[in-house]
Rosetta silent file (secondary structure, phi, psi, omega in degrees, C-alpha in Angstrom):
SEQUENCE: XXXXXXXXXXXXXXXXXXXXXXXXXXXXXXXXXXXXXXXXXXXXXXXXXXXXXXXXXXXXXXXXXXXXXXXXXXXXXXXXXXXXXXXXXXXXXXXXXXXXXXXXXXXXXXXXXXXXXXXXXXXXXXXXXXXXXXXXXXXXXXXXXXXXXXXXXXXXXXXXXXXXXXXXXXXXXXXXXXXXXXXXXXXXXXXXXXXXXXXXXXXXXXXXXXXXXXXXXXXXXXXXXXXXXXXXXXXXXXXXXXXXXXXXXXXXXXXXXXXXXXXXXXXXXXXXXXXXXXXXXXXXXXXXXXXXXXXXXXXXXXXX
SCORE:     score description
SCORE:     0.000 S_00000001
   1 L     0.000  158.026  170.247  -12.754   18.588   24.976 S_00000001
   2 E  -152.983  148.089  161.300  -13.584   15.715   27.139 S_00000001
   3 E   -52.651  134.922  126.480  -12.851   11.687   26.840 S_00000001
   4 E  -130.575  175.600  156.172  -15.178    8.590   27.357 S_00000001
   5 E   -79.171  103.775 -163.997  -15.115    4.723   27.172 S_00000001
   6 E  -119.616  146.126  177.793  -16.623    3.033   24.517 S_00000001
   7 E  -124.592   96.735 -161.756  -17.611   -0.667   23.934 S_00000001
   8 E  -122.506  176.263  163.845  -18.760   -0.876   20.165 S_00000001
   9 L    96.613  169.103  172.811  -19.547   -3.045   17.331 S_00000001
  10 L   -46.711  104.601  168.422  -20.681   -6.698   16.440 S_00000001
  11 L   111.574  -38.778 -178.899  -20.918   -8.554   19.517 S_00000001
  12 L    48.453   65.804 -164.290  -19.517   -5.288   21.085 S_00000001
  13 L  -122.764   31.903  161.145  -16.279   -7.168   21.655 S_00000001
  14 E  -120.919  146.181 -150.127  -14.282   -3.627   20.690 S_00000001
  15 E  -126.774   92.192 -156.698  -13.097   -1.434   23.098 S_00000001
  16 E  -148.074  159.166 -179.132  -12.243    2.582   22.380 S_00000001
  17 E  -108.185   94.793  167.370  -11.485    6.357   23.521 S_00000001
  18 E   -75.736  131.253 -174.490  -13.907    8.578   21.894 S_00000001
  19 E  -116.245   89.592 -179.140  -11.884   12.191   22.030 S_00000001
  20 E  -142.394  173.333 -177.388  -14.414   15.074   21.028 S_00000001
  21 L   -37.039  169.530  164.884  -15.568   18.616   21.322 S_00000001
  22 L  -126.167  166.406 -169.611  -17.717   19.943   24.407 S_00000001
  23 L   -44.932  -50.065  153.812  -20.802   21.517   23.617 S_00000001
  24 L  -118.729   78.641 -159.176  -19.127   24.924   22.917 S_00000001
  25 L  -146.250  121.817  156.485  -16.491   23.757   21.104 S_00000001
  26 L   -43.495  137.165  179.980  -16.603   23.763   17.166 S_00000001
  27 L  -119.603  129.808  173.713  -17.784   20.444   15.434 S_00000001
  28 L   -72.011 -179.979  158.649  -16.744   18.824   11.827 S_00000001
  29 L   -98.966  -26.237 -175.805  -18.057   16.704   10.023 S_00000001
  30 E   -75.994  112.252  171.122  -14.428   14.990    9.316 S_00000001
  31 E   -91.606  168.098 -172.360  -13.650   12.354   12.153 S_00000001
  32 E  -121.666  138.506  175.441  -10.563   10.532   13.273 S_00000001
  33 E  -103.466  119.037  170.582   -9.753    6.861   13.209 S_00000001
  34 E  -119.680  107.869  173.245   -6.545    6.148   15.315 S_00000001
  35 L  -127.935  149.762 -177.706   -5.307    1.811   14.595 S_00000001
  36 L   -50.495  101.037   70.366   -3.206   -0.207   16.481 S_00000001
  37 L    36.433   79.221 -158.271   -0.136   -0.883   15.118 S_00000001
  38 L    45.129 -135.146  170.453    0.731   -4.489   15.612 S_00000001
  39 L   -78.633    4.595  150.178    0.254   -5.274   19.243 S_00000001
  40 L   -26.413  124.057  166.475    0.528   -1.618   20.353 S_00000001
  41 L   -79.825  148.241 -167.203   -2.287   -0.421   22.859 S_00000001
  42 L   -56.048   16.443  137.920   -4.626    2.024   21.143 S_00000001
  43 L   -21.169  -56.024  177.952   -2.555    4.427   22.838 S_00000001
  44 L    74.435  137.299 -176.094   -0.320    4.048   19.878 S_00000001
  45 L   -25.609  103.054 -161.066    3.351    4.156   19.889 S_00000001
  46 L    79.710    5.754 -174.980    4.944    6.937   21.977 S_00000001
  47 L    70.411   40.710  179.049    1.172    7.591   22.935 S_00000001
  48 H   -52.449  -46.917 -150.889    0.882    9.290   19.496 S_00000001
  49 H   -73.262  -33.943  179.897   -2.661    8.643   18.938 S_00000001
  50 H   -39.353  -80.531 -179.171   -3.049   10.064   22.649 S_00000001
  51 H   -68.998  -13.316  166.030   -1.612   13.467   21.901 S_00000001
  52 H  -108.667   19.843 -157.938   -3.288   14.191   18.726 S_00000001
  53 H   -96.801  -66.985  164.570   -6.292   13.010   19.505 S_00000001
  54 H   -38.355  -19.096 -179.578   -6.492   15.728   22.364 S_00000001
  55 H  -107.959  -42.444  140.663   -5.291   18.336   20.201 S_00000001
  56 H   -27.815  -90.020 -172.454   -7.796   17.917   17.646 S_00000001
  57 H   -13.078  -47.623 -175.906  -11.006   17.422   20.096 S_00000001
  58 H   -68.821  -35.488  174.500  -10.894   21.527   20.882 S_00000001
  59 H   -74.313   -3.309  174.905  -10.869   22.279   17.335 S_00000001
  60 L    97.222   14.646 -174.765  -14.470   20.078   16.245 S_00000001
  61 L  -108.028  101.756  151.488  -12.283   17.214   14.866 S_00000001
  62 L   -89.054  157.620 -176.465  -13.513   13.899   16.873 S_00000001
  63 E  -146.713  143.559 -176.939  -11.848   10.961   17.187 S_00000001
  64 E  -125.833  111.929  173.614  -11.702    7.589   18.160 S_00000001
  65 E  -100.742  131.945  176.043   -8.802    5.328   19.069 S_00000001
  66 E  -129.839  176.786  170.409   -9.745    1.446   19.751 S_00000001
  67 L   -97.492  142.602  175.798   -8.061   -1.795   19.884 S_00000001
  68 L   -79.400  167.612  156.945   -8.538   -4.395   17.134 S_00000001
  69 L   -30.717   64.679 -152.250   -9.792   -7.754   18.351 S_00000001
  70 L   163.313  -17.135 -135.941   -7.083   -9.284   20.283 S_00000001
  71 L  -127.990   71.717 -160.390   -5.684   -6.551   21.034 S_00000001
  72 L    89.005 -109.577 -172.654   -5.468   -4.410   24.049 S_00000001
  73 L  -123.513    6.263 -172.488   -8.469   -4.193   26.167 S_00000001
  74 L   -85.798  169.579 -173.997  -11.107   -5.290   23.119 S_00000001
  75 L   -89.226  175.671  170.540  -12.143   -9.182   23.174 S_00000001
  76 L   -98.737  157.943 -166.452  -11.252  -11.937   20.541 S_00000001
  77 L   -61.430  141.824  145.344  -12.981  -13.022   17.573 S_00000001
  78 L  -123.511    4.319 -175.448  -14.545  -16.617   17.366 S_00000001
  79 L   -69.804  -27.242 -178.618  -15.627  -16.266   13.832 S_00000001
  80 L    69.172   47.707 -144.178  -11.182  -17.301   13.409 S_00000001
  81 L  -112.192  144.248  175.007  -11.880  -14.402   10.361 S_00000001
  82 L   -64.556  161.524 -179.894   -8.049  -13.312    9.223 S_00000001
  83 H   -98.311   -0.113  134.120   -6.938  -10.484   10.168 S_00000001
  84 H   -16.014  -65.651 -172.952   -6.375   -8.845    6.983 S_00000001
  85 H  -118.610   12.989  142.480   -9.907   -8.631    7.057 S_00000001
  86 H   -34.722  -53.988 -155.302  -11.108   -8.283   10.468 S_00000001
  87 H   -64.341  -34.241 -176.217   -9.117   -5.187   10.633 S_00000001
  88 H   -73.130  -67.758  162.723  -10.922   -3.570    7.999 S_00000001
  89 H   -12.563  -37.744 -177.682  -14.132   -4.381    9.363 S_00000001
  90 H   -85.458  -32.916  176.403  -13.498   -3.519   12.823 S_00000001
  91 H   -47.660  -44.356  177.896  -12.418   -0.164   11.296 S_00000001
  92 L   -74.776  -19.435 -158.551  -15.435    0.161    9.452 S_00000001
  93 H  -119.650  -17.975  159.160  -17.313   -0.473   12.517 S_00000001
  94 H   -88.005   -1.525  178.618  -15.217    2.269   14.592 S_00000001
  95 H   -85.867  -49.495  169.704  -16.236    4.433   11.614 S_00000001
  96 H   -28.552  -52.942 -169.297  -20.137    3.356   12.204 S_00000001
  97 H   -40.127  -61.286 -159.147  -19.327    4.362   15.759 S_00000001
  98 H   -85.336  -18.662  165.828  -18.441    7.581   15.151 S_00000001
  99 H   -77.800  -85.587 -169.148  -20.981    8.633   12.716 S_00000001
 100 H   -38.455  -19.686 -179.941  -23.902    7.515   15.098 S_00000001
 101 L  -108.529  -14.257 -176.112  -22.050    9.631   18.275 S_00000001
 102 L  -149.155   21.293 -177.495  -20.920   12.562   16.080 S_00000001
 103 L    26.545   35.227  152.469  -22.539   12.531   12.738 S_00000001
 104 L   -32.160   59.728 -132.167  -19.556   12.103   11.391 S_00000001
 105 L  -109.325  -32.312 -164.006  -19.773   11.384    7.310 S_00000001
 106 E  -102.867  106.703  173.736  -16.041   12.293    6.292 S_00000001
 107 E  -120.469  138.627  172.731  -13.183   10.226    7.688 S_00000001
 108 E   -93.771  141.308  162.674   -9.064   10.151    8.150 S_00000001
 109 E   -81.676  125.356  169.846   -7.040    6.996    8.967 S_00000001
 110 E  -110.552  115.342 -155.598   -4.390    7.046   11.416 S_00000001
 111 E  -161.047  140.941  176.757   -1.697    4.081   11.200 S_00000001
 112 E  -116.246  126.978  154.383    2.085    3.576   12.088 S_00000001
 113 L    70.003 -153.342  168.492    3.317    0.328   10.794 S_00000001
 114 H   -60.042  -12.936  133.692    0.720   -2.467    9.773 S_00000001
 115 H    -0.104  -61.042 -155.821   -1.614    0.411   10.931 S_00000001
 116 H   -90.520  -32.237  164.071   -0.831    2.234    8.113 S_00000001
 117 H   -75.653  -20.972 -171.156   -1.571   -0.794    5.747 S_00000001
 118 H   -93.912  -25.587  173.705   -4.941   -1.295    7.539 S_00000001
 119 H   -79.464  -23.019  162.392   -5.795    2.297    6.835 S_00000001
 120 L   -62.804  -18.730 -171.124   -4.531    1.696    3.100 S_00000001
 121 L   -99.493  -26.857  179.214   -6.869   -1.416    2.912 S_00000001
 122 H  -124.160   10.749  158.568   -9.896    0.398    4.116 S_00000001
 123 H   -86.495  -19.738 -164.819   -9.571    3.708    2.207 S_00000001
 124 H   -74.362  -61.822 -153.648   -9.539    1.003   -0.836 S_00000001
 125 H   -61.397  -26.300 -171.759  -12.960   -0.674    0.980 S_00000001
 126 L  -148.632  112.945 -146.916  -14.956    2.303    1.807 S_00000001
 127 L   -70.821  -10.239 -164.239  -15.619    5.665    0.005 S_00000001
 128 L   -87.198   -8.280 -155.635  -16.306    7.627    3.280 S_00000001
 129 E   -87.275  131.674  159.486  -12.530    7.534    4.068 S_00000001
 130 E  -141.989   50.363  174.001  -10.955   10.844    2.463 S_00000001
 131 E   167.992  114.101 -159.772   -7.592   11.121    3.911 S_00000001
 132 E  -131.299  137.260  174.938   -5.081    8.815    5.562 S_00000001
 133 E  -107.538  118.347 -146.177   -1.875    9.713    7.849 S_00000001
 134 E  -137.506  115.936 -172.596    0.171    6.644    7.358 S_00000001
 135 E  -120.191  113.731 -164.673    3.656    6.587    9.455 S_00000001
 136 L    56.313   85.000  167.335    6.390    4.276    7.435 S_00000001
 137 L  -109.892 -176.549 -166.454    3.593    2.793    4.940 S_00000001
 138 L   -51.559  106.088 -168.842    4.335    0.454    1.909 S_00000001
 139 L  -119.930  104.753 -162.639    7.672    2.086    0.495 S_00000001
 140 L  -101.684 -163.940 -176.372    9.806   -0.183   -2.240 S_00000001
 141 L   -76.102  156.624 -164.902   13.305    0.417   -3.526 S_00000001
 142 L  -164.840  147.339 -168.126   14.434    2.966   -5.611 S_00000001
 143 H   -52.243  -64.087 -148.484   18.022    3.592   -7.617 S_00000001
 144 H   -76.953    0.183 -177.236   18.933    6.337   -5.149 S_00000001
 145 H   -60.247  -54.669  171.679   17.704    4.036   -2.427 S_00000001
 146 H   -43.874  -48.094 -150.912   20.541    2.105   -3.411 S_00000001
 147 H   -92.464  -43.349  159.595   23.000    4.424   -4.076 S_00000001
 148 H   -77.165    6.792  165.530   22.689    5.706   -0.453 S_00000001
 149 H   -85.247  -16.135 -173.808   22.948    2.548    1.379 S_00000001
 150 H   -90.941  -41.649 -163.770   25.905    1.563   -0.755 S_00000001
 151 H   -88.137   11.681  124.169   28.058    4.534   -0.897 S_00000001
 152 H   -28.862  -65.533 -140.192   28.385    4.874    2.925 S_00000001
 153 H  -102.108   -5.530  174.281   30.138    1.429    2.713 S_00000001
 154 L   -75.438  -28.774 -179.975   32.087    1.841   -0.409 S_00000001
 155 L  -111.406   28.465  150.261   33.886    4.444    0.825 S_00000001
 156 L  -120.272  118.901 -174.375   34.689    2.911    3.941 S_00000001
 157 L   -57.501  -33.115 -177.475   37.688    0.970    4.208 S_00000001
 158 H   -55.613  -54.221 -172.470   36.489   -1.571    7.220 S_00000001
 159 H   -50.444  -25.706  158.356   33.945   -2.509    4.724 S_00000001
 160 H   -98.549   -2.238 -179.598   36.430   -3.813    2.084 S_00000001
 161 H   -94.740  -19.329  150.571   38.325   -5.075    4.422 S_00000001
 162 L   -41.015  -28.483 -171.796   35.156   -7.090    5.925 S_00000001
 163 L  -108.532  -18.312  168.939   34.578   -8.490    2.757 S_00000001
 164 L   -70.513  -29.835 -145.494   38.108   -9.586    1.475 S_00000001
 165 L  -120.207   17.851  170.618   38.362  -11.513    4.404 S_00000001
 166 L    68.609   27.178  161.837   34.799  -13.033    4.345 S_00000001
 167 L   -95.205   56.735  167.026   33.146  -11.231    7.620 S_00000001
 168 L  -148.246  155.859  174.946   30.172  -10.258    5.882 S_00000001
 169 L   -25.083  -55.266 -173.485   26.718  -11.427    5.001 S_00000001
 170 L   -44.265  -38.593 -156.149   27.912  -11.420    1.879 S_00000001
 171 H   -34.583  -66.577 -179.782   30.383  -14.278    2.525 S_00000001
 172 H   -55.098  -39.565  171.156   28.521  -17.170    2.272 S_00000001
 173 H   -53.405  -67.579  179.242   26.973  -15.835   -1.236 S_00000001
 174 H   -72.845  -17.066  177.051   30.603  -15.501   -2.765 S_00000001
 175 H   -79.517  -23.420  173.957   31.997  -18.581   -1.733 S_00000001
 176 H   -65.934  -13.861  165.275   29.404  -20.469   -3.524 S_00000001
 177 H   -84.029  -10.473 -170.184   30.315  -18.192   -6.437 S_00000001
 178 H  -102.806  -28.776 -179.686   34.068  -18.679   -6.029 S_00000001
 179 L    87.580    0.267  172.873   33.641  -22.405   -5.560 S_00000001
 180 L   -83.754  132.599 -156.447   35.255  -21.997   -2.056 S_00000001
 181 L   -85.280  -55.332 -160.819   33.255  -24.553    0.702 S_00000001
 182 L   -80.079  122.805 -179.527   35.331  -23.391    3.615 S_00000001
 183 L   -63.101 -164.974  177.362   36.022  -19.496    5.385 S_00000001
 184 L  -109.432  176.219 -179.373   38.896  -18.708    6.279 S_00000001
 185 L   -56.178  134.825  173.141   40.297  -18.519    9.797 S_00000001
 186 L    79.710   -0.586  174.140   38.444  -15.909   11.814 S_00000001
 187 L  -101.056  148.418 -179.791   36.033  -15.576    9.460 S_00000001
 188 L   -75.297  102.015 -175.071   32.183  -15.511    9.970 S_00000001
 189 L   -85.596   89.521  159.800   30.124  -18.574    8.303 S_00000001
 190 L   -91.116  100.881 -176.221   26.999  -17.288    8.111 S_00000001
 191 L   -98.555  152.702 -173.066   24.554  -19.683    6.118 S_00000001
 192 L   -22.667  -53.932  174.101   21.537  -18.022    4.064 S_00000001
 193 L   -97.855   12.987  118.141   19.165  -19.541    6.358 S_00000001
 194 L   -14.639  -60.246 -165.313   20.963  -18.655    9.571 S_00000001
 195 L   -75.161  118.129  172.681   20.710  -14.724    8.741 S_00000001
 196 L   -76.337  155.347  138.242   18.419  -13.170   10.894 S_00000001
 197 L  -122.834   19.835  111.209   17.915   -9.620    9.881 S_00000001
 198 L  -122.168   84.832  158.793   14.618   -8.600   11.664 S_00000001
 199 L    23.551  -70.036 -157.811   12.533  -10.455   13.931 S_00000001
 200 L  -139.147   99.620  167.236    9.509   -9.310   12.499 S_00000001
 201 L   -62.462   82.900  157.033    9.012   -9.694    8.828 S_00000001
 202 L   -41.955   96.011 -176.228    6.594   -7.241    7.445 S_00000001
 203 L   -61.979  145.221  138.907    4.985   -8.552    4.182 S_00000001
 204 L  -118.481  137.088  167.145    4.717   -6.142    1.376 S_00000001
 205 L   -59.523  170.090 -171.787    2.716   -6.665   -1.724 S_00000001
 206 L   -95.954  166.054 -143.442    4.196   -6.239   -4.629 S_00000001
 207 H   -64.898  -24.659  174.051    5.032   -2.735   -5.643 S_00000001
 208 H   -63.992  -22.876 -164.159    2.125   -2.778   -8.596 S_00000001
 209 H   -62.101  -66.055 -176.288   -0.451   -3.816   -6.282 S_00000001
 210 H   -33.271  -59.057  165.038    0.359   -0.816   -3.901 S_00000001
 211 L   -72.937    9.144  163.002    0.613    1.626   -6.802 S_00000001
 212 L   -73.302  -80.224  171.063   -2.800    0.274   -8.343 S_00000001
 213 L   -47.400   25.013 -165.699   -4.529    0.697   -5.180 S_00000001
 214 L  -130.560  -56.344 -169.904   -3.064    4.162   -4.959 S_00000001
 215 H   -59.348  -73.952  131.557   -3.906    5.413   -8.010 S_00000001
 216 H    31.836  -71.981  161.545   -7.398    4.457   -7.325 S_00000001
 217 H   -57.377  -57.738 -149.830   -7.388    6.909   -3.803 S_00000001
 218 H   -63.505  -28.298 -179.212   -6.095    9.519   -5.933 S_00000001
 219 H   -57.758  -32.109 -168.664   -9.095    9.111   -8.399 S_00000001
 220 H   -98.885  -14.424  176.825  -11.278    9.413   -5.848 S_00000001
 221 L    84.742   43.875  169.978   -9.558   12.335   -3.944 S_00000001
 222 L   -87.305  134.200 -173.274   -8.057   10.772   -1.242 S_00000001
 223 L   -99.188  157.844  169.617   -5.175   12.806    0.552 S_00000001
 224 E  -122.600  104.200  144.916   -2.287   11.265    1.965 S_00000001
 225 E  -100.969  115.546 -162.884    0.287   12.324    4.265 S_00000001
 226 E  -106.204  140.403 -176.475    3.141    9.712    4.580 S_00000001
 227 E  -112.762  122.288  167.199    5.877   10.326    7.409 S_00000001
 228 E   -94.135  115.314  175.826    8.800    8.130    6.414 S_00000001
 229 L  -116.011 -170.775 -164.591   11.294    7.420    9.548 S_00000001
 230 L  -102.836   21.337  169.692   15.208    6.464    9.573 S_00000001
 231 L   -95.799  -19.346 -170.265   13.678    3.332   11.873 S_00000001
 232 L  -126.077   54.072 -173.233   12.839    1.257    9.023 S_00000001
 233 L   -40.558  -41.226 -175.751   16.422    1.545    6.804 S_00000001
 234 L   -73.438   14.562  173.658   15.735   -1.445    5.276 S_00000001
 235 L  -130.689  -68.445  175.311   12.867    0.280    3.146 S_00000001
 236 L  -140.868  160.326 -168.098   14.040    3.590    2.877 S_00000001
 237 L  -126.044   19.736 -138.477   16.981    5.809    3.711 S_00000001
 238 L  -171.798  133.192  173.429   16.115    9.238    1.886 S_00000001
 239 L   -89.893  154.845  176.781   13.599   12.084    1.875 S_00000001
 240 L    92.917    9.277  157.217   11.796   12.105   -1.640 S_00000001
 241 H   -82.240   -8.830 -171.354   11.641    7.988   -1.919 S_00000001
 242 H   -98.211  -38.887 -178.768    8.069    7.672   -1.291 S_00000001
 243 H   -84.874  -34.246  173.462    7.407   10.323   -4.283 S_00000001
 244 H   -84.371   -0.984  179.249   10.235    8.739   -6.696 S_00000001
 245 H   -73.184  -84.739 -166.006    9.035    4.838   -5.309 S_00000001
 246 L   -97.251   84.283 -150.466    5.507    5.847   -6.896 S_00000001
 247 L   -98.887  -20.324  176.440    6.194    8.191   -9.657 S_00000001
 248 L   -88.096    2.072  153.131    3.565    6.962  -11.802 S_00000001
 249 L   -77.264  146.277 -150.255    0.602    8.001   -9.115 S_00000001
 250 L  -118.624   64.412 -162.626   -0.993   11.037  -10.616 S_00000001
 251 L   -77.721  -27.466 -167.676   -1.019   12.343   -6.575 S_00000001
 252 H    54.941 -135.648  169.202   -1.360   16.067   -7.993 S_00000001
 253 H  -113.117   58.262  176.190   -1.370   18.001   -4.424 S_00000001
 254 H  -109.120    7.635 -154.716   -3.619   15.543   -2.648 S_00000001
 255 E  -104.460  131.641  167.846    0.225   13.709   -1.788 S_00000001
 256 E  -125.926  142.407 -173.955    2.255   15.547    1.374 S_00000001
 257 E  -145.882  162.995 -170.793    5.110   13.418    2.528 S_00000001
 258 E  -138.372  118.593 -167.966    7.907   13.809    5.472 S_00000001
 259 E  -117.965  119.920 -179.753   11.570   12.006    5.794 S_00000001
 260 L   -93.863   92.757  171.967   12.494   11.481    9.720 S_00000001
 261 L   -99.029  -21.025  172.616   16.291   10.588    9.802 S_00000001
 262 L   -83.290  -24.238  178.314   16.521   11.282   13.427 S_00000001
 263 L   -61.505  164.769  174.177   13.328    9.135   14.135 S_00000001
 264 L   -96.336 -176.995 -178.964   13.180    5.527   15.349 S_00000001
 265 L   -73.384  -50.805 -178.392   10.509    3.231   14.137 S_00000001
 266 L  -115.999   51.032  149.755    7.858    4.533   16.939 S_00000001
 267 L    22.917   84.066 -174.074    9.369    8.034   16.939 S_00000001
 268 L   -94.879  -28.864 -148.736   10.483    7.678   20.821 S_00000001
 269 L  -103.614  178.774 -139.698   12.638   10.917   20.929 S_00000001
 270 H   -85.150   -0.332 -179.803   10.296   13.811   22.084 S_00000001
 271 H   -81.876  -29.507 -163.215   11.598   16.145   19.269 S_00000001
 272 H  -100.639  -42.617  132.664   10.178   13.837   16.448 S_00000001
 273 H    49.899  -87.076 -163.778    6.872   13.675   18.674 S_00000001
 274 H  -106.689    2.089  143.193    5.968   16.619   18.256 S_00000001
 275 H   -18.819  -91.231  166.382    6.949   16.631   14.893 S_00000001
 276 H   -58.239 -101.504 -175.961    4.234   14.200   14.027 S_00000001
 277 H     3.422  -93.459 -179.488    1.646   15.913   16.555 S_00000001
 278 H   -26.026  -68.861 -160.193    2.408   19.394   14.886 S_00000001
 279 H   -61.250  -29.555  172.466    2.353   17.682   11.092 S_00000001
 280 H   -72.908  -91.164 -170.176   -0.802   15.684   11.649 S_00000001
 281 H   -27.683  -62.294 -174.895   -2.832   17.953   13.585 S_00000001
 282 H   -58.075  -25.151  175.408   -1.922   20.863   11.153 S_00000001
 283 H   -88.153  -41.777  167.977   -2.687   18.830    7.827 S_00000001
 284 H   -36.354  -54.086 -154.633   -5.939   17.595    9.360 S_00000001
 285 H   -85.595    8.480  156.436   -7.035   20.998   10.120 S_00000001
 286 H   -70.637  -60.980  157.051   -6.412   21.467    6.246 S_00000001
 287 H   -25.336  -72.103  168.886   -8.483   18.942    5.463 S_00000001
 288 H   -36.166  -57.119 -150.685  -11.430   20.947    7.717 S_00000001
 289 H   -82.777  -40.430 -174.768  -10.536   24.190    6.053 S_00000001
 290 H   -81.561  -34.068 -178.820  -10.926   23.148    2.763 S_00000001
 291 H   -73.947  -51.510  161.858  -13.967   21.079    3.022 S_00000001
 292 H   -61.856   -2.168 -158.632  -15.588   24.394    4.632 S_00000001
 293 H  -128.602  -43.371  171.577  -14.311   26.651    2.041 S_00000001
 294 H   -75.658  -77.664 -158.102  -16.008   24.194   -0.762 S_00000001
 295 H   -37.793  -39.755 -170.455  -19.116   23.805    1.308 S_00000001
 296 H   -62.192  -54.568 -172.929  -19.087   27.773    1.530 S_00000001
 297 H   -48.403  -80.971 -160.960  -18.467   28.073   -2.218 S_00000001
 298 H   -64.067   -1.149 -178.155  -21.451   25.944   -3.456 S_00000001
 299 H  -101.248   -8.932  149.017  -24.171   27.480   -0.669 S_00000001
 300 L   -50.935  124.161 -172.845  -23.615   31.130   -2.404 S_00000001
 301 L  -122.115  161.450 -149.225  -26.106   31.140   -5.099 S_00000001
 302 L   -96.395  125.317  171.370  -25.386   32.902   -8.011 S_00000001
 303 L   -10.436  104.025  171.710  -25.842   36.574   -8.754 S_00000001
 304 L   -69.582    0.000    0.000  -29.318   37.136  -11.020 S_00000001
C-alpha cells in the first residue's frame, strides 16, 4: 500500500490522505470515504480512520480520509453555505476524487458521531453510496431503554434516599408538583435551566424522519453496520436497541449492528480499537466478496 497528499475539489480548498493499493496489490471497485467527526482531524478519533484505512489499502479497497471545510488542514468556505450541506457536498466531491484516481464507482461511508449523520445524509443524496459504517448514529428510546437506565437506580437505596431528600435533578420538577418553593436544608436547587447535562447537544431529527430515510437505503440496498458504544448512555444503554429503535425498517440482512459497553464515545481503550478495525475491515471485505461473486454470477453465460 502506499499514502499521498491530496488537495481536491471546488476551489481545491479540501485537504486528504488517499490510502490505496500498489501496483501489485488487488484493486476494487468499492472505495472508502473516512469524515470528520465534529472537529476531529481526518485522522479520526483514536486515529480510527488511520488504522483501517491501512488495513484495507493491501487488500484493493482505497480510501480517502479528508477534512471538511474548516476543519483540520482543508480551508474555509466563503460561499457561508451551512454545514448540513457543505458536508454532503464536500463528501460528494471526496467521492469525485476517488473515482477519477481509482475508478472507483461503488462507495462506503465512514462516520463516528455527526460523521455518521453526514454519511446518513449523503447515502440519502447519492446512489453511488452502497454501504455506510456509522459509529453511535441516530438511535431513539426504546421501553427496554428505559427499563435499563431505571432499574439500576430503583434498586439502589442512595437513589431513594437522593430523592426523598430533594438531591436530585428531579427536585426542582417535584417541588413545583408538590407546591413546595423552597429545598430543604442541604438540599440541591437545581433550576431547569441551570442543568447542564452535556456540553455538546447533538440534534436528532425526529425518530420518523430517520426511519423514512432508512427505509429508503434499504430499498435501494444499502448495508449498514452500526457500532453502538456505552459513551453515549444518554441514547442507548443495551445491545439490540438500534434493531428494536427501528423495527419497522425492512433491513432484511443488509443491517449488522454491534453494542460496546466497555467503549467510550471515541473508543480510546485499545481493546475496543481493534474491535472496530477488525469489525469494519472484515464487513467491508464482505461487501468486496459479494459484489465479485454477483459480478462472477452474471459474466457466466448460460449453458446452450
Amino acid at each position: 500500500m502506499r499514502e499521498r497528499a491530496l488537495r481536491f475539489g471546488p476551489e481545491r480548498l479540501l485537504v486528504g490522505i488517499l490510502a490505496e493499493p500498489t501496483a501489485d496489490e488487488p484493486s476494487s471497485d468499492l472505495g472508502v470515504i473516512f469524515l470528520n467527526s465534529g472537529l476531529l482531524h481526518r485522522a479520526g478519533a483514536s486515529r480510527l480512520h488511520v488504522q483501517i484505512a491501512r488495513r484495507l489499502a493491501p487488500t484493493g479497497v482505497p480510501s480517502l480520509r479528508f477534512d471538511f471545510t474548516g476543519v483540520g488542514d482543508s480551508d474555509t468556505r466563503s460561499d457561508g453555505l451551512p454545514f448540513e450541506q457543505s458536508a454532503v457536498l464536500e463528501t460528494q466531491a471526496a467521492m469525485d476524487e476517488l473515482t477519477r484516481l481509482r475508478g472507483v464507482t461503488r462507495f462506503v461511508l465512514y462516520g463516528l458521531c455527526s460523521g455518521s449523520d453526514v454519511a446518513y445524509y449523503t447515502g440519502l443524496a447519492d446512489t453511488r453510496v452502497v454501504g455506510l459504517v456509522q459509529l453511535d448514529p441516530f438511535v431513539y428510546h426504546t421501553l427496554r431503554y428505559a427499563m435499563h437506565r431505571i432499574a439500576p437506580r430503583v434498586l439502589n437505596a442512595e437513589s431513594w434516599t437522593n430523592l426523598l431528600t430533594g438531591k436530585t435533578y428531579l427536585a426542582p420538577w417535584l417541588r413545583k408538583r408538590l407546591g413546595s418553593a423552597e429545598p430543604r436544608d442541604g438540599a440541591v436547587d437545581l433550576a431547569d435551566e441551570n442543568v447542564v447535562h452535556n456540553p455538546y447537544a447533538r440534534a436528532f431529527p425526529p425518530k420518523a424522519e430517520i426511519e423514512s430515510g432508512l427505509t429508503t437505503l434499504c430499498r435501494r440496498g444499502v448495508a449498514q453496520l452500526a457500532i453502538l458504544s456505552a459513551g453515549q448512555l444518554e441514547h442507548a444503554n443495551h445491545g439490540g436497541q438500534y434493531e428494536q429503535c427501528f423495527a419497522q425498517v425492512p433491513f432484511g440482512d443488509l443491517l449488522s449492528t454491534a453494542w460496546r459497553g466497555a467503549a467510550d464515545h471515541t473508543f480510546t481503550p485499545l481493546a475496543e480499537q481493534a474491535f472496530v478495525v477488525e469489525a469494519t475491515t472484515r464487513w467491508i471485505a464482505s461487501r468486496v466478496a459479494s459484489a465479485t461473486a454477483a459480478a462472477t454470477a452474471v459474466a457466466v453465460p448460460a449453458a446452450l
